[in-house]
C-alpha positions in Angstrom: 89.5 84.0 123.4 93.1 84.8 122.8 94.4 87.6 125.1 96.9 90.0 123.2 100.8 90.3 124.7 102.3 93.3 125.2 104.4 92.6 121.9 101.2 92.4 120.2 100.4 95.7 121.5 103.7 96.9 120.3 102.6 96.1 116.5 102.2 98.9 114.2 99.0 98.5 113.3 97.7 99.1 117.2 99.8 101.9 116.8 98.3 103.1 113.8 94.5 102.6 115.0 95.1 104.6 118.0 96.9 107.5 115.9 93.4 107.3 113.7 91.2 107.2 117.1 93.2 110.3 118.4 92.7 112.0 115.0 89.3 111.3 114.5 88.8 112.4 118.8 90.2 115.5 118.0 88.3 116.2 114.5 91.4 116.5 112.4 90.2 114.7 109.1 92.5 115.9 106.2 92.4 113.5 103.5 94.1 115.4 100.9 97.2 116.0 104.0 100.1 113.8 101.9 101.4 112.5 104.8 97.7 111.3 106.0 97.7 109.6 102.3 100.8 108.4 102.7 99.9 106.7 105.9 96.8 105.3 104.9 98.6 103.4 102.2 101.3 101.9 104.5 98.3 101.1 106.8 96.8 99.4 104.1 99.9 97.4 102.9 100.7 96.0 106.2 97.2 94.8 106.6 97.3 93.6 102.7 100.6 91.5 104.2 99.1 90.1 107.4 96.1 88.7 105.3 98.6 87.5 103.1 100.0 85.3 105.8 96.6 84.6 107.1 95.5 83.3 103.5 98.0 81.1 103.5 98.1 79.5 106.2 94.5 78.8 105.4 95.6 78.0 101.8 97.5 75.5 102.6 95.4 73.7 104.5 92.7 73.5 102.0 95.5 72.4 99.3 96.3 69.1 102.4 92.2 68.9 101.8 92.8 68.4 98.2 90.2 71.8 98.1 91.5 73.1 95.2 89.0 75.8 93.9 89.3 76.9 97.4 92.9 76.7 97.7 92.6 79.1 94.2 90.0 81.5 95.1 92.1 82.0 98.6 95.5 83.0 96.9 94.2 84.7 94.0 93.9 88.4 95.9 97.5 88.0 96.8 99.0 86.7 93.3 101.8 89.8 93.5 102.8 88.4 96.9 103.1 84.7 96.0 106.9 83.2 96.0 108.2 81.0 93.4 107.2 78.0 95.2 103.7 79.2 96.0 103.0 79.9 92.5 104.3 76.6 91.1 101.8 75.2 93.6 99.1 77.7 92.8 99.6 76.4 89.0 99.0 72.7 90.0 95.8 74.0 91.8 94.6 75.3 88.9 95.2 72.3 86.8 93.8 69.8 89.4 90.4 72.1 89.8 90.3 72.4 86.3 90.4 68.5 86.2 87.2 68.3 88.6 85.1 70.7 87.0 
């Protein structure tokens, strides 16, 4: 198992979790708080991005497999994300799994 470094540690996210520990320690739960909502949702981006990077790293090892559905169905949460690049090569995907239907 990988051991986390301390600049893994320093990541927002680990800052984030033990902000939500400490909140949820203390029973302060405000949902409706704006700045709770608007925390939440930059939470929820920044793990939205590092899937992103995740997926394609995966991706693209599924498109060197000639996987192409997979290569598809991997990308496809992310299509807002995808650079010019990865959505020329998302296109061929499409075609070529389209061809082996």
């Amino acid at each position: 198992m990988n051991e986390l470094t301390e600049e893994d540690w320093k990541h927002p996210y680990w800052s984030f979790l033990n902000m939500l520990k400490l909140r949820e320690n203390t029973g302060f739960d405000d949902q409706d708080d704006p700045e709770v909502m608007v925390a939440n949702q930059r939470f929820a981006q920044e793990v939205r991005i590092q899937r992103y990077h995740e997926a394609t790293l995966k991706a693209d090892d599924t498109f060197r497999l000639q996987d192409y559905a997979r290569y598809v169905s991997i990308l496809s949460p992310f299509m807002d994300l995808l650079t010019n690049s990865q959505m020329k090569k998302f296109e061929l995907a499409m075609r070529r799994k389209n061809l082996d239907i």
